[in-house]
C-alpha positions in Angstrom: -19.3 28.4 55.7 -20.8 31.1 53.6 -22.5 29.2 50.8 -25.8 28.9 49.9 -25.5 24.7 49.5 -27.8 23.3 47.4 -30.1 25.8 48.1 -32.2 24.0 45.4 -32.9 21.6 47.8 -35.5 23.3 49.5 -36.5 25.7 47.4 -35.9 25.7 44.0 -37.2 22.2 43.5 -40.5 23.2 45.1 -40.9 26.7 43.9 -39.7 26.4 40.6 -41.9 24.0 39.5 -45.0 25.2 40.6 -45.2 26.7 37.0 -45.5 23.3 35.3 -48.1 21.2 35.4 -48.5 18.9 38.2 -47.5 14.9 36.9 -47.8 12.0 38.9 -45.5 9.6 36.7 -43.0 11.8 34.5 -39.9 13.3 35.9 -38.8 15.6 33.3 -35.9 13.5 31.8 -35.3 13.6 28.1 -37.6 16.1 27.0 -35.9 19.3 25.1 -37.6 22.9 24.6 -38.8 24.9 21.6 -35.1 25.1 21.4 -34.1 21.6 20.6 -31.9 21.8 23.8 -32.3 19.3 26.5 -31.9 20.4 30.1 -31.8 17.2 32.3 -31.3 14.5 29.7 -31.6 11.9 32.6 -32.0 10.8 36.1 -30.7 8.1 38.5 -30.8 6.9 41.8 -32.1 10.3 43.8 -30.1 12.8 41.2 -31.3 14.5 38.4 -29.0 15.5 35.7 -29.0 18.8 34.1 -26.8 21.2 31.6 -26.8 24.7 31.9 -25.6 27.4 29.3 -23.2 30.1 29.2 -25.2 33.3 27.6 -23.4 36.4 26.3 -19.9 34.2 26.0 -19.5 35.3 22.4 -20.3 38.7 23.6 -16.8 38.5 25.6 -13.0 39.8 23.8 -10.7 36.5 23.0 -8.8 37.9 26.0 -11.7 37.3 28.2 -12.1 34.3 26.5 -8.8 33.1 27.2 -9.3 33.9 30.8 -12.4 32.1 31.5 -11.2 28.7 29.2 -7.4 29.0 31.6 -9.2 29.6 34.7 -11.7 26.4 34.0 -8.7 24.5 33.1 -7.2 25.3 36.8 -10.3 24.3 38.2 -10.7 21.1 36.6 -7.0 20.3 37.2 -8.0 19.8 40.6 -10.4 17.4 40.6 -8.6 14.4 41.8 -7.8 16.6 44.9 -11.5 16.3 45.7 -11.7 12.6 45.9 -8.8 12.2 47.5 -9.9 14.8 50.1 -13.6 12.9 50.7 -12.3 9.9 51.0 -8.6 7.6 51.4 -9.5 5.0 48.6 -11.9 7.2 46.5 -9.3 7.7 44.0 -8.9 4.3 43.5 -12.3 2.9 43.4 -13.3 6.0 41.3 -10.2 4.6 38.3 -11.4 1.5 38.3 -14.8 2.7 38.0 -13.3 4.4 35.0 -11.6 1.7 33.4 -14.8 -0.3 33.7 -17.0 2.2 31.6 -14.4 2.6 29.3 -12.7 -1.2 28.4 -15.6 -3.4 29.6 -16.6 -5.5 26.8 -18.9 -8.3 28.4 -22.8 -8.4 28.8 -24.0 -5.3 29.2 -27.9 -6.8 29.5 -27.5 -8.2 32.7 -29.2 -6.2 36.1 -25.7 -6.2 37.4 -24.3 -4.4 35.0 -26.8 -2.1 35.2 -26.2 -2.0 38.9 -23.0 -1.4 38.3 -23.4 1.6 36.4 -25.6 3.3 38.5 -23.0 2.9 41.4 -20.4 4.3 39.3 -22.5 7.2 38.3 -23.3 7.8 42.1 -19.3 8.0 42.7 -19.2 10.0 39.8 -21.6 12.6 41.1 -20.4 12.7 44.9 -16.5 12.6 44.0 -16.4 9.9 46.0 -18.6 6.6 47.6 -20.5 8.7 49.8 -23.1 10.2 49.1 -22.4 14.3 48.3 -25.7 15.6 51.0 -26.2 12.6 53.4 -22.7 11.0 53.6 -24.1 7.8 53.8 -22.0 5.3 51.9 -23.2 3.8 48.9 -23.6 -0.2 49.5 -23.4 -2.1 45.8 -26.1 -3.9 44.9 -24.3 -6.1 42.6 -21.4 -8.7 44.4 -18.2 -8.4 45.3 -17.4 -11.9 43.3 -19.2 -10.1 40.0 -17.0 -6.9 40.7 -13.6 -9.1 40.9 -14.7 -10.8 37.7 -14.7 -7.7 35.1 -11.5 -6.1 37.7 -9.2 -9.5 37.1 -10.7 -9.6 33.3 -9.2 -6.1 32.9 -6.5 -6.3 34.7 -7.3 -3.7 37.5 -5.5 -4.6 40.6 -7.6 -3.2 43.4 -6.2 -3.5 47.1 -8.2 -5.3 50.0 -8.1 -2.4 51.9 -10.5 -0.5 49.1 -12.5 -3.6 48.8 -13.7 -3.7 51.7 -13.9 0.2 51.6 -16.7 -0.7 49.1 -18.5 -3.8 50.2 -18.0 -3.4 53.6 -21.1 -1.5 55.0 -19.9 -1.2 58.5 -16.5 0.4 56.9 -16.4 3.9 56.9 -20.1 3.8 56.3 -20.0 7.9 57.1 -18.2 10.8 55.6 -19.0 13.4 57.9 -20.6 12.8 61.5 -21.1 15.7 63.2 -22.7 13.8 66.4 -20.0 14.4 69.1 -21.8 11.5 71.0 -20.3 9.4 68.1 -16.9 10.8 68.3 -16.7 13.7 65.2 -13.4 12.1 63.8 -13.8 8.4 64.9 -17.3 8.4 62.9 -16.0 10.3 60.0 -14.4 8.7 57.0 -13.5 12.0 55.2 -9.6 12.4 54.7 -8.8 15.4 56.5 -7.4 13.3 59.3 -5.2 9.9 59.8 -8.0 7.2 61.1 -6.4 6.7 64.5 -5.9 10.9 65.1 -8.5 11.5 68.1 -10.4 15.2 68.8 -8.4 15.6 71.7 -5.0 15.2 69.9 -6.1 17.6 67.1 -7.6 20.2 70.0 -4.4 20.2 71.8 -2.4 20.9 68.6 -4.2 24.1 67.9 -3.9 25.5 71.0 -0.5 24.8 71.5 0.0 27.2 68.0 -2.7 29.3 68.2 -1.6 32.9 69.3 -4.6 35.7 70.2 -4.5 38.5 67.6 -7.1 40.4 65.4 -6.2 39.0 62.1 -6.0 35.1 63.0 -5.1 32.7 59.9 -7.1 30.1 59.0 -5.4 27.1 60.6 -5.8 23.8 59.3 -7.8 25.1 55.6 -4.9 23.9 53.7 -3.7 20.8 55.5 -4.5 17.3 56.0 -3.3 16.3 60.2 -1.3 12.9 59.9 0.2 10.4 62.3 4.4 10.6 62.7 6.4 8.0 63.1 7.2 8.8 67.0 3.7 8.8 67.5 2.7 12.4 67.5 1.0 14.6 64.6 1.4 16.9 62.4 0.0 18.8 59.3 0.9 17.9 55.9 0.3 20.6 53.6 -1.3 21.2 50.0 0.9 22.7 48.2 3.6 22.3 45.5 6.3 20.5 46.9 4.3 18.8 49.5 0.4 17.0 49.2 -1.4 17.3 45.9 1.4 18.7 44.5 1.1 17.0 41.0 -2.4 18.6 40.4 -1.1 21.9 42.1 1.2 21.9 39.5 -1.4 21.8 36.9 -3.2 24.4 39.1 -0.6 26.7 38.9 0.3 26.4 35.2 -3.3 27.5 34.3 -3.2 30.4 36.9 -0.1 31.5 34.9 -1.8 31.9 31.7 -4.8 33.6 33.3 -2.3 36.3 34.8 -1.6 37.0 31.6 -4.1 38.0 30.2 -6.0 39.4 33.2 -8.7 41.9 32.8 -6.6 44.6 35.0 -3.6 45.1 37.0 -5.4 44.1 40.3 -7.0 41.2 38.9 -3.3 40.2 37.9 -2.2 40.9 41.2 -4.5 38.5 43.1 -3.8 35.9 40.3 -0.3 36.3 41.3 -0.5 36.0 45.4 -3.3 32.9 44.5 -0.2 30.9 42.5 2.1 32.5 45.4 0.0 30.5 47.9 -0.4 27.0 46.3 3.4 27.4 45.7 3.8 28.1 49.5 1.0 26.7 51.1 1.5 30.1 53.2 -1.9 31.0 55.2 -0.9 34.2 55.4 -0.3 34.2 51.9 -3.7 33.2 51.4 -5.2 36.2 53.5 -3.5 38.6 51.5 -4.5 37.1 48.3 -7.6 37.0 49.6 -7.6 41.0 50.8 -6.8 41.1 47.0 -9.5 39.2 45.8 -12.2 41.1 47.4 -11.0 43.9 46.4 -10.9 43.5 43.1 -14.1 44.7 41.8 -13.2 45.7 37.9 -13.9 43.1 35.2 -16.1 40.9 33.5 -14.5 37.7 34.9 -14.2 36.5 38.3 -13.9 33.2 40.1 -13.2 31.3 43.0 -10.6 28.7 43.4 -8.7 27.3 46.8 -9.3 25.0 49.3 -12.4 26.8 51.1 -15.5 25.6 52.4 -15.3 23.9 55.6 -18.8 21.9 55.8 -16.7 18.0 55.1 -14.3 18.6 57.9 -16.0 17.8 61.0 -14.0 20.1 63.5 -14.3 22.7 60.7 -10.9 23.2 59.8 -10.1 21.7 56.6 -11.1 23.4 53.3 -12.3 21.4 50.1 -10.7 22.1 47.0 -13.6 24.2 44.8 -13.5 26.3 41.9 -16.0 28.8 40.2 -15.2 30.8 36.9 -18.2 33.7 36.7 -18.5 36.1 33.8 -21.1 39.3 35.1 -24.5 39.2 34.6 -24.6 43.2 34.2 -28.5 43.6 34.0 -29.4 41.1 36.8 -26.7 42.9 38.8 -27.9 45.9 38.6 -31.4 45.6 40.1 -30.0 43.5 43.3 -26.9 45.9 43.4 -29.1 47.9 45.8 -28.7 44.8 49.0 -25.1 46.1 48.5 -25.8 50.2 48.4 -28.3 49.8 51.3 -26.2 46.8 53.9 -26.0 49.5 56.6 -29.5 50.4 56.8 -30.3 46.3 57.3 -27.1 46.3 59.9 -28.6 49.2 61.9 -32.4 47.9 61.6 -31.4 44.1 62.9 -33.1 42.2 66.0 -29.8 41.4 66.8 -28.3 43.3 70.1 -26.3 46.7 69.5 -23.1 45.4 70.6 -23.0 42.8 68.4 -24.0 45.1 65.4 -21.0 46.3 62.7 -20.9 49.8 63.4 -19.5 50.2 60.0 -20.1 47.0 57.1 -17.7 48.0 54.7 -16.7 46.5 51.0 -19.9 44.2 50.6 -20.3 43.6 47.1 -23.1 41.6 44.7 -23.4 40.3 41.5 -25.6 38.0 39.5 -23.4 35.9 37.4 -23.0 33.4 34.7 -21.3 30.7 35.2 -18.7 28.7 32.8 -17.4 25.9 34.5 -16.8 24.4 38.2 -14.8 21.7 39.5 -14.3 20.0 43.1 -16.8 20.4 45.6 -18.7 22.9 43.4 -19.4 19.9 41.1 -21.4 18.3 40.0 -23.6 19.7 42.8 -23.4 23.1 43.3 -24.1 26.0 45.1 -27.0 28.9 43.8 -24.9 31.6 45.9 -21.8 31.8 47.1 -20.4 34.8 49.4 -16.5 34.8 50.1 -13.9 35.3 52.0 -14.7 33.5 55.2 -12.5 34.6 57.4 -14.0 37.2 60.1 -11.4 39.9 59.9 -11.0 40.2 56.3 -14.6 40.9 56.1 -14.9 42.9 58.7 -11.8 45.1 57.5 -12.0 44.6 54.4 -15.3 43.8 52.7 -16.7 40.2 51.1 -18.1 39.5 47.2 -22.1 37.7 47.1 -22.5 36.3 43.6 -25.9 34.8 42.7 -25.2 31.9 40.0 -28.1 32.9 37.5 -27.4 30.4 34.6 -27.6 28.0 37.7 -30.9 28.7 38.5 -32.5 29.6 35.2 -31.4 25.7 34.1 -32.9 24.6 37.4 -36.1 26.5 36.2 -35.7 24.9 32.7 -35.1 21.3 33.9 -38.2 21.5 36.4 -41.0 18.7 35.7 -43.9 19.9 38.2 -45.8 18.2 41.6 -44.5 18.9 44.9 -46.3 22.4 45.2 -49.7 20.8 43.8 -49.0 17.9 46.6 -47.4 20.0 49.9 -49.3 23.1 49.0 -52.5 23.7 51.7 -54.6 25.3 49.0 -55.3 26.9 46.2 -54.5 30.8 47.6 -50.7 29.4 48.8 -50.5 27.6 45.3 -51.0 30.8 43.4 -49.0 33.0 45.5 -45.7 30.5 44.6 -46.9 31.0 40.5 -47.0 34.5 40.9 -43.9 35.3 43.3 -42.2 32.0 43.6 -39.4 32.8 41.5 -38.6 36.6 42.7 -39.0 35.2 46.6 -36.4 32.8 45.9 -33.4 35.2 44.6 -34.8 38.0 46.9 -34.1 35.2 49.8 -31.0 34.2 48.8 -29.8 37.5 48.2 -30.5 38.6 51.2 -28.6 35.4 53.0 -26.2 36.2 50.9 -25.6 39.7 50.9 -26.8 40.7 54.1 -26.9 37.3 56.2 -23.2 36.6 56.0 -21.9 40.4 56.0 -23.9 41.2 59.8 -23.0 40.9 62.8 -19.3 41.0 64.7 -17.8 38.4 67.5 -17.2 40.0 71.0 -13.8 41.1 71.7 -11.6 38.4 72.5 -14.2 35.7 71.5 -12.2 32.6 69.1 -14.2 31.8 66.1 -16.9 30.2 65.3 -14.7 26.8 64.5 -13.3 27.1 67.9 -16.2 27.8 70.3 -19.1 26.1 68.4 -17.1 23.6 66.9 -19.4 21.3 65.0 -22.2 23.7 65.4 -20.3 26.6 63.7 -21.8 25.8 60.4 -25.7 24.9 61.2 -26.0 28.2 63.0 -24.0 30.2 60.4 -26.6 29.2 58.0 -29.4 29.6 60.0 -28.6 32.9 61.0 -28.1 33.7 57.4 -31.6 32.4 56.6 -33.0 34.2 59.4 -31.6 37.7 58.4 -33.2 37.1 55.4 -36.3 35.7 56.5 -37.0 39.0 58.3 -36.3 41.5 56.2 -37.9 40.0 53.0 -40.9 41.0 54.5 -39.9 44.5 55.5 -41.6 47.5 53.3 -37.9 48.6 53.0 -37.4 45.7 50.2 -40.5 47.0 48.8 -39.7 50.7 48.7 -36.0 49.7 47.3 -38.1 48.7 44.0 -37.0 44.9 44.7 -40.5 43.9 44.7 -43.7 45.1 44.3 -45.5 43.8 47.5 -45.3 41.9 50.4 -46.7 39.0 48.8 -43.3 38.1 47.6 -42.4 38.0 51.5 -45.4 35.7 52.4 -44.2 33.5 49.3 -40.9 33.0 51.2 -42.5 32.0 54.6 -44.2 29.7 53.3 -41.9 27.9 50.9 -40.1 28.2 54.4 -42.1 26.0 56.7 -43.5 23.9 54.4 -39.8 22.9 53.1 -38.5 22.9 56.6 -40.9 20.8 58.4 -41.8 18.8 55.6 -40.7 18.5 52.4 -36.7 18.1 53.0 -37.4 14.9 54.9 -37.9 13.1 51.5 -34.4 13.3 51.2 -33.8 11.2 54.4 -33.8 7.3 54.9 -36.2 5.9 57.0 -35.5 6.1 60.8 -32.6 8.6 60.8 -31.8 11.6 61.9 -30.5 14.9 60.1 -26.7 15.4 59.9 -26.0 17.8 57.0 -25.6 21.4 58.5 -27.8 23.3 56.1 -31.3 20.9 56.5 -30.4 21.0 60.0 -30.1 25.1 59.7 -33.8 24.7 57.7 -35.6 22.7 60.7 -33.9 24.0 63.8 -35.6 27.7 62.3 -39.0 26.2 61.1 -39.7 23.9 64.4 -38.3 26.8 66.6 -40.7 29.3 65.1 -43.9 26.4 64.8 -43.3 25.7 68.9 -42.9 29.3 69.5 -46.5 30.0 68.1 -48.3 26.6 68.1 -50.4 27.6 71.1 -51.6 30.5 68.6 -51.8 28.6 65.6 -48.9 31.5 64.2 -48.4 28.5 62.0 -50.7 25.6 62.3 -50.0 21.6 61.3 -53.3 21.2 59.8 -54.6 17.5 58.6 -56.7 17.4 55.1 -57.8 14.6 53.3 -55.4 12.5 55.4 -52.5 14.6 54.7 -50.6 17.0 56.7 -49.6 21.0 55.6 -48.3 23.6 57.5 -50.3 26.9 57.0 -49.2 30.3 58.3 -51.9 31.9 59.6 -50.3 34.7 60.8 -47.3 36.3 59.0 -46.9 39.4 61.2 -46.1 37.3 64.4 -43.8 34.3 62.6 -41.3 37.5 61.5 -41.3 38.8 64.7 -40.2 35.0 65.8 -37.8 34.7 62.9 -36.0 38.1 64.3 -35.9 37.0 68.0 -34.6 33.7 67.1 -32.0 35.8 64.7 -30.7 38.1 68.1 -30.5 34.3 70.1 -28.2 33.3 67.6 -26.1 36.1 66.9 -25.7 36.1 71.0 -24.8 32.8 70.5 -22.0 33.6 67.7 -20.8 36.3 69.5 -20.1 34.6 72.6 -19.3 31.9 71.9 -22.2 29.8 73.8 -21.1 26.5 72.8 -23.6 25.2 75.1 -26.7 27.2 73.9 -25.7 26.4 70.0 -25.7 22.9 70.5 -29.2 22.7 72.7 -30.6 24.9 69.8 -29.7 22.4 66.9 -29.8 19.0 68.7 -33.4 19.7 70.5 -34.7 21.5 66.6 -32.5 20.8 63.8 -31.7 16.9 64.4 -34.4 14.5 65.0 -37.0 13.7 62.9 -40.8 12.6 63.5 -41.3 9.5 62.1 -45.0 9.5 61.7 -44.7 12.6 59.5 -41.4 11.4 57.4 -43.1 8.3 56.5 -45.8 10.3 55.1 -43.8 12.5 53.1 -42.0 9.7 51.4 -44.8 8.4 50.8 -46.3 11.3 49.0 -42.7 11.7 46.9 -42.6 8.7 46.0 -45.6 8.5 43.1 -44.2 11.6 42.4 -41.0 10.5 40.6 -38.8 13.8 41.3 -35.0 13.2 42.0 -34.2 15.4 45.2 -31.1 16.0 44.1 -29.7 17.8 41.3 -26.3 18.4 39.8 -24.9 19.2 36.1 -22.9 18.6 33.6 -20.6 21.4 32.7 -20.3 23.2 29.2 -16.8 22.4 27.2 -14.7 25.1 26.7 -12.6 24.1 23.0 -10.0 26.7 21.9 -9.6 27.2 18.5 -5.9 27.6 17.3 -4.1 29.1 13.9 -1.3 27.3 12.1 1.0 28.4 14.7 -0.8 27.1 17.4 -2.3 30.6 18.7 -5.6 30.7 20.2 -8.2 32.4 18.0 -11.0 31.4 19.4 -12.9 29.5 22.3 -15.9 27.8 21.5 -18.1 26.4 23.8 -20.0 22.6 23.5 -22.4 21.6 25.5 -21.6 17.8 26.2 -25.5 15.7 27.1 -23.7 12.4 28.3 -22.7 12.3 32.0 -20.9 9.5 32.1 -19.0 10.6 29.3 -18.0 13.9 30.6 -16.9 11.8 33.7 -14.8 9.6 31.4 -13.5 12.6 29.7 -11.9 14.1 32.8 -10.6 11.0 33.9 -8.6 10.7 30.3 -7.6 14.8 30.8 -7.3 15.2 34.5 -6.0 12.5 36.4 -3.0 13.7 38.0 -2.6 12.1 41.4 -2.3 8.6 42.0 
């Protein structure tokens, strides 16, 4: 639960472009720099496509070299784990999709086709047929009959059951629903679960295992729950003799070479419990490689790999298969290396209550990295920041890593085309602030979440966790309460007499990119006439309505109406902080009790439904705007480069502009389950 998803969905696509000219009719596809390199070499549907680079590689030794290509290669050796994981025919629908690109031969002129190959990039981009924010399914917009045509031409034998999977849209038409109204597994497609397995069946197995103790494991993160034959269930488990063992495999052979040549003996170490656990599928393997993990601090490289984010399992068990190879951004790291050095001081200085207050956060560490590849859920969307382990106990005893993807957010930066500040902006004063500060108040913010956010605050004795007593809240208020530590303190003087930033300004920046996203400007990434369901824009309204009730009588922040449009201006930035701490102590209460009840009135009466009136305006607005709200990228190729005998002498990095056939490419390489 402790990533920062798509952050870029709120703010780096408003405030990074507010450098650019405003446009009304270009979206930044196609064009390169001084350069000659092309950031986003195109768009599609809502997504916008964009490479990023991997500075200071050549910089690293060929051992370090070796250990950023092997780790990649682990990653990407589980990318069929993904699909499979989102989804019971995605791996199917995805190779013929693959087969299509590749062998088709017909008319390629037609508006089917083209169809065709938008839906395939779509699948493509989620690692699946829903969509990878939403969860909506995609619904073809070319026929069923035109589909079977080119299928039978090439011989692809597709089953009835993923057929209708695709052109059914009552079928599975939701990967995650998170509306317990709904029923949280009987609305969600996601594969985490055998169709017919109910909430109460899965609630009854845990308990029946689950023992009280300080250091619980993290049931149910490395297993999907199927039906047995006598009726009852049970958990299948990733590992390599049992589910996804083929990739595992793959998984593990990388991990094997990275071993060896690992930066340091405790870097080999955690490489060594890490294959250990995927050879096991041991959770408590998988704490102590994770104890090992964190505290590994030496190197250049790190990374994350595992099955580990819990956001597509709707009882928030299940862990998606990810991976994350970072070399250290040494200079960037530096200046935020004081969040780290200074965590107590933020710990002691909370809004939230004293008992619920780490008397001692210990082992928080955070780096600005560079990445140099990703697979599975961090790809091709992916996170800005990232901070790890998530388990409670570990971090409390042992300490948690923040990493801050630079290269990430420096190609977002590049890629940017200009036009949402110009349009959402109230005025010319909030306008300038974003130029000046927009930028800085974006890492600051996310530092903070990350460092800060995630590290604070302790459960009461004997409380379960989060996954247990706020069940499909657990995430929404996880990242809301991360947002709001950081929120408050990024306009304390403290970040300003740290040497972070220069004034408060940077602060005021934040608010108001704040509001104006979270009231406003996310909607454009919502259909007509529904409501939210993804846990982080969820987190983003259910803290920007809160704090706009809380202080509407005072016009603390006041819906203004100009020209016929609508803004949110904060009038009064004193008052909205002390807001964003109160609502910060509510919902560390709420964490730390375990106030099921409480959670859920917070995010279903703030963080779910949307007001119509103003949504239709914003997509309005968007729309002659031509900005994908999405982005997501294609990765940089790792080649090595071998001697006579075969031995590696060098890696050499491409940097590949076609999409689809990066996509193609990893199908050919890194198709191991069927």
């Amino acid at each position: 639960m402790n990533k920062s998803l798509a952050y870029f969905l709120g703010f780096i696509l408003l405030v990074l472009t507010a450098c650019q000219p405003a446009t009304s009719d270009d979206n930044g596809a196609g064009k390169v720099d001084a350069n000659g390199f092309n950031w986003n070499p195109e768009n599609f549907s809502d997504k916008k496509i964009i490479r990023y680079q991997i500075p200071g590689f050549d910089q690293l030794t060929l051992q370090q070299k070796k250990l950023v290509y092997y780790l990649t290669e682990a990653g990407l050796a589980g990318r069929d784990i993904m699909y499979d994981m989102n989804y019971r025919h995605n791996l199917e629908i995805r190779k013929a999709l693959d087969k299509i690109a590749s062998d088709y031969k017909g008319d390629k002129e037609s508006a089917d086709w083209g169809k065709l190959v938008e839906y395939s990039k779509n699948v493509w981009f989620s690692n699946g047929i829903h969509h990878h924010y939403s969860t909506d399914k995609f619904i073809p917009e070319f026929s069923q009959e035109y589909f079977q045509g080119i299928t039978n031409e090439l011989g692809i034998d597709m089953s009835a059951e993923a057929l209708v999977a695709m052109f059914d849209p009552e079928v599975d038409n939701k990967k995650v629903n998170l509306d317990p109204d709904k029923g949280l597994l009987k609305g969600s497609a996601v594969n985490f679960y055998d169709p017919d397995i109910t909430e109460a069946e899965v609630d009854a197995f845990y308990k029946s295992i689950m023992e009280p103790t300080d250091t619980p494991v993290s049931y149910g993160l490395n297993s999907k729950m199927v039906r047995t034959a006598d009726g009852g269930i049970r958990e299948e488990v990733y590992k390599l003799d049992g589910l996804y063992g083929e990739a595992i495999e793959q998984i593990i052979y990388w991990l094997e070479k990275a071993k060896g040549v690992a930066e340091n003996e405790k870097q080999a170490e955690a490489f060594g419990l890490l294959i250990e656990y995927y050879q096991t599928g041991s959770l408590e393997k998988w704490d102590e490689y994770n104890v090992a993990w964190v505290e590994t601090t030496e190197g250049d490289v790190d990374y994350i790999n595992g099955f580990i984010e819990v956001y597509n399992d709707p009882k928030g068990y299940r862990g998606s298969y990810e991976n994350i190879v970072e070399i250290t951004d040494f200079e960037a790291s530096a200046r935020m290396k004081v969040l780290a050095d200074n965590v107590q001081w933020f710990e002691d200085n909370s809004t939230i209550m004293d008992e619920h207050k780490k008397e001692e956060v210990v082992g928080v560490t955070y780096k600005v990295v560079t990445v140099a590849g990703e697979a599975g859920d961090a790809s091709p969307a992916t996170p800005i920041g990232v901070n790890l382990p998530n388990a409670n106990w570990i971090r409390k005893q042992h300490g948690s890593k923040s990493v801050s993807l630079g290269n990430i957010i420096e190609a977002y930066e590049k890629a940017s085309s200009g036009g949402l500040l110009a349009e959402f902006a109230y005025n010319e004063e909030e306008i300038d602030r974003v130029r000046k500060h927009g930028s800085l108040s974006d890492k600051l913010h996310t530092a903070l979440h990350e460092v800060v956010g995630h590290a604070s605050g302790q459960l009461n004795p004997g409380v379960g966790t989060p996954k247990e007593t706020l069940k499909s809240y657990a995430s929404t208020l996880e990242e809301a309460r991360a947002d709001l530590v950081g929120l408050y303190f990024i306009l304390d003087n403290k970040i300003v007499d740290l040497g972070l930033m220069e004034s408060l300004e940077v602060g005021k920046t934040s608010y108001e990119d704040y509001m104006r996203n979270g009231m406003m400007l996310q909607l454009r990434r919502i259909e007509p006439g529904k409501d939210i369901e993804e846990s982080h824009m969820r987190n983003r309204q259910l803290v920007a309505a809160w704090a706009f009730e809380k202080g509407e009588a005072e016009k603390v922040v006041e819906k203004v109406k100009k020209d016929g449009k609508t803004y949110f201006v904060v009038n009064d930035f004193e008052k909205l902080r002390g807001y964003f701490g109160d609502l910060l102590r509510e919902i560390q209460r709420i964490k730390s009790e375990g106030d099921y009840e409480a959670g859920r009135a917070l995010v279903e009466n703030y963080g779910v439904k949307v007001d119509q009136e103003l949504h239709q305006e914003v997509l309005e607005r968007s729309e002659k705007l031509n900005i994908p709200p999405y982005g997501g990228f294609i990765n940089p190729k790792l080649v090595p480069v071998t001697d006579d005998n075969g031995e590696i002498t060098d890696i050499k990095v491409e940097y590949p502009e076609d999409f689809t056939q990066q996509m193609l490419d990893y199908a050919e390489r890194y198709s191991f389950l069927k």
